[in-house]
C-alpha positions in Angstrom: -12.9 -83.3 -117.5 -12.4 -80.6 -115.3 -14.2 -77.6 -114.7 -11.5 -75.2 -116.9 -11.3 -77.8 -119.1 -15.2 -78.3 -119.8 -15.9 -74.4 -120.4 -13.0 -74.6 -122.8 -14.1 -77.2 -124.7 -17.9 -75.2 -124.5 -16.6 -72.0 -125.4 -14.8 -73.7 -128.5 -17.5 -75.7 -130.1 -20.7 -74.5 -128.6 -20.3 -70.4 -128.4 -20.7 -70.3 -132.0 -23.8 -71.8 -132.0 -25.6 -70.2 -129.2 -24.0 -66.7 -130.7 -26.0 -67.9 -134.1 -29.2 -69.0 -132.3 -29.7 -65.8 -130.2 -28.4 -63.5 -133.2 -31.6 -65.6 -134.7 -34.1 -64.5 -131.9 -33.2 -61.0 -131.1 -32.6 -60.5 -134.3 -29.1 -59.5 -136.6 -28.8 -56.1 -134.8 -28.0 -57.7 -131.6 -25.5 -59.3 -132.9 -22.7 -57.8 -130.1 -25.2 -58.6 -127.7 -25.4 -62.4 -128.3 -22.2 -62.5 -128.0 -21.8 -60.4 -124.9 -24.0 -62.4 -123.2 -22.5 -66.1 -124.2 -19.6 -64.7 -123.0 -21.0 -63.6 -119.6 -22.6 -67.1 -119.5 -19.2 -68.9 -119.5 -17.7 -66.3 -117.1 -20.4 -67.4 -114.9 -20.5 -70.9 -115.0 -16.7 -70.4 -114.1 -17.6 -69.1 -110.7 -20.7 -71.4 -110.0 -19.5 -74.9 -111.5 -16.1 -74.6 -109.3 -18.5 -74.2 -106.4 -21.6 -76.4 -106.9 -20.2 -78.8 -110.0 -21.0 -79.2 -113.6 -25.1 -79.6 -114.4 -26.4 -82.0 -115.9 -26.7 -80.4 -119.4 -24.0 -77.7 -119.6 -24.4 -76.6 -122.8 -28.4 -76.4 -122.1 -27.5 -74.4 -118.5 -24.9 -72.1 -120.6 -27.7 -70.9 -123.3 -30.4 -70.7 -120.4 -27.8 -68.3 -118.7 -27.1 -66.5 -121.7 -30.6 -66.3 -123.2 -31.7 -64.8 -119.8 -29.2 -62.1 -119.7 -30.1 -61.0 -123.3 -33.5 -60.8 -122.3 -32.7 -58.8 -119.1 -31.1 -56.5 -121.6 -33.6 -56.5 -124.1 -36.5 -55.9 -122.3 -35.3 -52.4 -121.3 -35.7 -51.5 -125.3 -39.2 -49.4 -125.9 -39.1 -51.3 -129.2 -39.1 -55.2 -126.7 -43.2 -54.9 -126.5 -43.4 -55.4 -129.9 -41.7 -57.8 -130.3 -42.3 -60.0 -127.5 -44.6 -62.3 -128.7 -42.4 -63.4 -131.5 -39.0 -63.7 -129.2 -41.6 -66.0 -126.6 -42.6 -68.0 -129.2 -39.0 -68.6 -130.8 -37.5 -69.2 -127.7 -39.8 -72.0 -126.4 -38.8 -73.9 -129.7 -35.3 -73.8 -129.0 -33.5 -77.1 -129.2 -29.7 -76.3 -127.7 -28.4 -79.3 -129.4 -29.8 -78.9 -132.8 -28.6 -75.2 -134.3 -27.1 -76.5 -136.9 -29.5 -74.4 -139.3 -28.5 -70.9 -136.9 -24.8 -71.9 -137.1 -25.7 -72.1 -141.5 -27.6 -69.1 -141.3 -24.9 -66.9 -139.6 -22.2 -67.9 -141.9 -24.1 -67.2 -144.9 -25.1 -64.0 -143.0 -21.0 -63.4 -142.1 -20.0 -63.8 -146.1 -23.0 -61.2 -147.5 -21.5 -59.3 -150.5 -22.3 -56.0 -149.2 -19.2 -57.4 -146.3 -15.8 -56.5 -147.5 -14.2 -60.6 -147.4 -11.3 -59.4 -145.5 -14.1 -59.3 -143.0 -16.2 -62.0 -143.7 -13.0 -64.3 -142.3 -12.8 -62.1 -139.0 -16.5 -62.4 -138.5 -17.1 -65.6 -139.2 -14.3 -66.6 -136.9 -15.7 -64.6 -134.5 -19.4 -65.4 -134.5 -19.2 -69.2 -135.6 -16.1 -70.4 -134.5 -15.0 -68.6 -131.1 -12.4 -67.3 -132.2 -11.4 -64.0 -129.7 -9.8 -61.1 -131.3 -6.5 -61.4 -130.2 -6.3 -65.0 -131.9 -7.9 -63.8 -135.1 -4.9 -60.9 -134.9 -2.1 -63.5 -134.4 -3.6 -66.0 -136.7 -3.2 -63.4 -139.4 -0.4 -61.5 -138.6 -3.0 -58.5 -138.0 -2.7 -55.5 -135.5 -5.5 -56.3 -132.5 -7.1 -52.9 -133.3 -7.4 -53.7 -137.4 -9.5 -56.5 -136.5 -11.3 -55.6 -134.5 -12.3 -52.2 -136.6 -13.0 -54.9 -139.3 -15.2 -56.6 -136.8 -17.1 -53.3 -136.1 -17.4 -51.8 -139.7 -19.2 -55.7 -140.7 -21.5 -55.6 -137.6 -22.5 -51.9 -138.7 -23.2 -53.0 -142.0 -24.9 -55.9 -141.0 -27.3 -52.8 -138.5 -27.7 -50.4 -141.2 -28.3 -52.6 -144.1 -30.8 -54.6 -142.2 -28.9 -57.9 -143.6 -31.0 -60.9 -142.6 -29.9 -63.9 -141.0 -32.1 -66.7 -142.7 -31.5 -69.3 -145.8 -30.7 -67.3 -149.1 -33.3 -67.7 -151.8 -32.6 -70.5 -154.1 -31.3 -67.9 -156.8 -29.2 -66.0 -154.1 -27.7 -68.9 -152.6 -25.1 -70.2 -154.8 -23.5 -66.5 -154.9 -23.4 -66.8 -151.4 -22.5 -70.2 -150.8 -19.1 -69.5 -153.7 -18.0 -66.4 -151.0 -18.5 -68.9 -147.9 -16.4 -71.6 -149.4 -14.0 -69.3 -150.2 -13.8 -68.0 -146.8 -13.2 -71.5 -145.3 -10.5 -72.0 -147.8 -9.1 -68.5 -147.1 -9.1 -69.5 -143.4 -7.9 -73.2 -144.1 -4.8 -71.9 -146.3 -3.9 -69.4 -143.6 -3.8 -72.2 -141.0 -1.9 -74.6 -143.1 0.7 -72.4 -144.7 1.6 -69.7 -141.9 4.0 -66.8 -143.2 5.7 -66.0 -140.4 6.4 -66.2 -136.7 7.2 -69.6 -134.4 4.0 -72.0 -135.8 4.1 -73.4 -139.5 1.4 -75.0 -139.4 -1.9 -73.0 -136.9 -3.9 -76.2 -136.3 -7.2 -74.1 -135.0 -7.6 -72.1 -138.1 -7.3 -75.8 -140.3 -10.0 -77.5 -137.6 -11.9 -74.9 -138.1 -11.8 -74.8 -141.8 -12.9 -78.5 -141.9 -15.5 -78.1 -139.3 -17.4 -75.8 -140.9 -17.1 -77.6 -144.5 -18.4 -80.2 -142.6 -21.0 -78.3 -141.8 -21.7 -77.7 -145.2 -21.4 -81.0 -146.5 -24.1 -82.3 -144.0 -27.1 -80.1 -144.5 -29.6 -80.7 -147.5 -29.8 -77.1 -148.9 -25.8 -76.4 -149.2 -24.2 -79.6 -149.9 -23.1 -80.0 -153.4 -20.0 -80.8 -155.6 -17.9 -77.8 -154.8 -18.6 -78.0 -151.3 -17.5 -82.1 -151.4 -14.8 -80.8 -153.5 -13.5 -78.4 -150.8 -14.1 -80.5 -147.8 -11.9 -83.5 -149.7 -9.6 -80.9 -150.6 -9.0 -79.6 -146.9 -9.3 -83.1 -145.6 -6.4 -84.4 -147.6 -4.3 -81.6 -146.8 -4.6 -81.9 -143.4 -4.0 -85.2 -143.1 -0.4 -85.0 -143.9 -0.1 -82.6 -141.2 1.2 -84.3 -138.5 4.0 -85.9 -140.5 5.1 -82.4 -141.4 6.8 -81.3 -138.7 9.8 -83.5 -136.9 9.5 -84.0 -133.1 12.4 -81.0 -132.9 9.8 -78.8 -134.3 12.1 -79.0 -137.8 10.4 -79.0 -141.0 10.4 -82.6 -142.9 9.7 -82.3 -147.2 7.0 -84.9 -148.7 10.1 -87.0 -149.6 11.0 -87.3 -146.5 8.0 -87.8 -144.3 6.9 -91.2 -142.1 3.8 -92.1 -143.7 2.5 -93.9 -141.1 2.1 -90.8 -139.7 -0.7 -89.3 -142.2 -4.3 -89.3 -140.9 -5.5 -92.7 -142.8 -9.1 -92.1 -141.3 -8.6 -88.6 -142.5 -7.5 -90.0 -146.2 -10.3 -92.3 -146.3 -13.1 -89.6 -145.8 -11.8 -87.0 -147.9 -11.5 -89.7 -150.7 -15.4 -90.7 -149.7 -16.0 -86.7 -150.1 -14.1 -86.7 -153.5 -16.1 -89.1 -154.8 -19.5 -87.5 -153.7 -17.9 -84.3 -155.4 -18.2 -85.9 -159.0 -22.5 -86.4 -158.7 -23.2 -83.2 -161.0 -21.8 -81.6 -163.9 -20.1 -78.8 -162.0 -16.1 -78.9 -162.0 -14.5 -76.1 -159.8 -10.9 -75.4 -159.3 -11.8 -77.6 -155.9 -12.1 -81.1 -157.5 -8.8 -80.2 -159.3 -7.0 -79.3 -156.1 -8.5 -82.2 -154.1 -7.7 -84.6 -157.3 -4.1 -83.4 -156.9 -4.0 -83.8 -153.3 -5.3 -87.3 -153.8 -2.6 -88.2 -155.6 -0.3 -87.6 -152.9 -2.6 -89.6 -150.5 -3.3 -92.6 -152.6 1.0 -93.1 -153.1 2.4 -95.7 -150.8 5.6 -94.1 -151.2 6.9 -90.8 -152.7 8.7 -92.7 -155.3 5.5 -94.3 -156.0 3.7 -90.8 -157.0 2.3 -90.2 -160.3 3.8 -86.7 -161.3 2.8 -87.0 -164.8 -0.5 -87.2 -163.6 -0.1 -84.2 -161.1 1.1 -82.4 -164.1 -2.0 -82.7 -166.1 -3.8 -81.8 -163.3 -2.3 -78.6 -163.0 -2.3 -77.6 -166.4 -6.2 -78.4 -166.3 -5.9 -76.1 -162.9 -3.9 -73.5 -164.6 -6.4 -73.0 -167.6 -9.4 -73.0 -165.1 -7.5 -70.3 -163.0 -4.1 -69.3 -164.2 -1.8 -68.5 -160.8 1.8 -68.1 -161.0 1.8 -70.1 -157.2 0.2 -73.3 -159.3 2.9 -72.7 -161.6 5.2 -73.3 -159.4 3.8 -75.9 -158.0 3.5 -77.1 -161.5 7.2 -76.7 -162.4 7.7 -78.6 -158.8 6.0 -81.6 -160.4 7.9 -81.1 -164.2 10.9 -81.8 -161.8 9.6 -85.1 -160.0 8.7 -86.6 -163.5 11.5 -85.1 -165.7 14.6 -84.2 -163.4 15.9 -80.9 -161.8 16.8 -78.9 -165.0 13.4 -79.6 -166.3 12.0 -78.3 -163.7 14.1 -75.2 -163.6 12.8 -74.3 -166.9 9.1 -74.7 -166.3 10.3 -71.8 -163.6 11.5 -69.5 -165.7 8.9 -69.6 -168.7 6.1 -69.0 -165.8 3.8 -66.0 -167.2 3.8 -63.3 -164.2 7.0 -65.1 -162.8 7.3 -61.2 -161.0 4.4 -61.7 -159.0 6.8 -64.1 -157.3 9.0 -61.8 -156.5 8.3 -61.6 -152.9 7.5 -65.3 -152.5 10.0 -67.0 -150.1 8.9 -70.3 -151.4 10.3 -69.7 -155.2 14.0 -69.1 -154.1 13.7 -71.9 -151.8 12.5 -74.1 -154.6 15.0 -73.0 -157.2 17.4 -73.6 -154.2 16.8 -77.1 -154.2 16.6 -77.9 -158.1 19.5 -76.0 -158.6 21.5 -78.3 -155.4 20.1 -81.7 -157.0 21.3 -80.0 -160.2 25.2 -79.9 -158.9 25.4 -76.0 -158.6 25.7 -75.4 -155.1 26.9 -71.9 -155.9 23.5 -71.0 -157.6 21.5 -72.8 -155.2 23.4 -71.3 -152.0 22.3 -67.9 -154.0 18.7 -69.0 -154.2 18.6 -70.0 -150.7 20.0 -66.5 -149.2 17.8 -64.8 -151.1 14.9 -66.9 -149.7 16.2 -66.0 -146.2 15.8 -62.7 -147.3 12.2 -62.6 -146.8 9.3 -63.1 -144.2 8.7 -66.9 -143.1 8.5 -68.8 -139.9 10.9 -70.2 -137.7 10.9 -73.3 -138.8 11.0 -72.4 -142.8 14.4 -70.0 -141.7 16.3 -73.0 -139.8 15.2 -75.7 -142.9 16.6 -72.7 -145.2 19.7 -72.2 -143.1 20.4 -76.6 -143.4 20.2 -76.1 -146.9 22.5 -73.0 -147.2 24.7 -75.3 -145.1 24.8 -78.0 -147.2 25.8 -75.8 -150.5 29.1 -75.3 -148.3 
């Protein structure tokens, strides 16, 4: 690997973790320091690897670099004497390749209550996964400048309300731990369902997602069955990813896609994580969603698929969490299982139907039931009105093929 090519792999996987283990030293009010520093560090191993090659250890040169310029920096503080001892101490147990527990600590840190959660996603993007502004902005459609006064307004908070970074008590951590996993699924959702621009599908923000549910899964104090639950749920998901889109960059339906394709290694540990998810009594809106998604990934074909199972499943969803976007997911699998019109109907009786107003995705499915129905007018009508609203490139061409075919 190549210099440009090593110090973007670093800056990907390991800045999030020296970020976290410095944040740990220095303390939560350095926060902007930390990452200041890490990302001095890589700017200077830039320069020196190009002229004197990659060390040994880069990721061990990288936090030496790093922890040296914070201390530079930190030393200059009347309140460093102080705490000097401590920062010695903490530092000479550093192990650069085991901050797993740093990496925990800052994401509980990043999903505090007291941080508004449109934040908590920016944050922890920022801090754990490497994420620079501009790429949390385009990931979420965002203004540079919104997020990065989200960033600011969190790392006050995190200043002034002296939040820790350390393990939550065993009564605070499951509150925490419910506003984490819905971050990653928050950022995993955004990644796998983009509303608009060229990219259906933002691959980083779905890595990521899975990554840190990984995370999750792996250490003793956090794993559990909602966090199994989630990381089967993401896993799933994204396996089906690379059949999704055509090698034109076109969108290709479930029906339609090469299964060979799929992510079989993917399959096979989120079914291992599904199972894991069933050792308590605890039944989140998770296990349904994964159990769902497992249906997909267990059918060798889509004729094959068990819709009338998919519907239970989303009428157990639906009286866990009622959404109207379940709802019409639901009335997607009426139609598998009972035909087009069927289907149709489960549509219209949906309770908050309105809060679908704006949802490209309803037209586009009434669209289709009403083409497989034999009314191309109303479908055509279904699909302009989809085109109507925000969605990516590839969802507008897909729409336009349809609206073609009503013709």
């Amino acid at each position: 690997m190549d210099v440009d090519g090593l110090i973007d792999h670093l800056f990907r996987h390991r800045a999030g973790q020296m970020v976290s283990t410095l944040t740990r030293i220095f303390g939560p009010e350095h926060l902007p320091l930390a990452e200041e520093v890490v990302q001095e560090s890589l700017i200077t191993a830039l320069t020196q690897w190009s002229f004197h090659g990659i060390p040994e250890n880069p990721a061990g040169w990288l936090f030496r670099v790093a922890r040296n310029k914070a201390l530079d920096q930190i030393r200059r503080q009347k309140s460093f004497e102080a705490k000097a001892p401590d920062i010695r101490a903490a530092l000479s147990r550093v192990i650069v390749d085991d901050s797993t527990d740093d990496t925990l600590g800052m994401m509980l840190m990043c999903c505090h209550p007291s941080i508004p959660e449109e934040s908590r996603i920016a944050l922890t993007l920022k801090t754990v996964g490497g994420f620079s502004v501009e790429e949390i902005a385009r990931a979420f459609l965002s203004q540079k400048a919104t997020i990065a006064q989200r960033l600011v307004r969190a790392k006050r908070l995190i200043r002034e309300e002296s939040i820790p970074m350390e393990m939550p008590s065993r009564d605070e951590l499951p509150v925490r731990l419910v506003s984490l996993l819905k971050v990653i699924y928050l950022m995993f959702n955004e990644g796998h369902s983009a509303h608009e621009g060229d990219a259906l599908v933002r691959a980083e923000l779905c890595d990521e997602a899975v990554r840190l549910g990984t995370l999750l899964a792996e250490h003793p104090a956090t794993r559990g069955p909602a966090v199994h639950a989630l990381l089967a749920l993401m896993q799933l998901q994204a396996a089906r990813l690379p059949a999704r889109i055509d090698g034109a960059g076109e969108i290709t339906l479930l029906a339609e896609q090469d299964r060979s394709r799929w992510d079989h290694e993917m399959i096979a540990r989120g079914m291992r994580h599904l199972d894991a998810s069933a050792s308590g009594n605890e039944i989140t809106t998770y296990h349904v969603e994964a159990a769902i998604a497992a249906c997909h990934a267990a059918a060798p074909t889509f004729g094959e698929t068990d819709w009338p199972r998919i519907v239970s499943l989303y009428d157990e969803l639906l009286a866990m969490q009622p959404s109207p976007v379940a709802a019409l997911n639901r009335a997607v699998a009426i139609a598998m299982a009972d035909g087009p019109r069927a289907g149709i109907d489960a549509i219209e009786s949906i309770a908050l139907r309105h809060a679908l107003n704006e949802y490209p995705l309803l037209y586009a499915t009434l669209g289709e039931l009403w083409l497989q129905s034999g009314d191309r007018n109303r479908a055509a009508a279904e699909f302009e009105r989809a085109l109507e609203l925000p969605s990516t490139m590839p969802e507008k061409r897909f729409l336009l093929r349809k609206l073609e075919a009503c013709r």
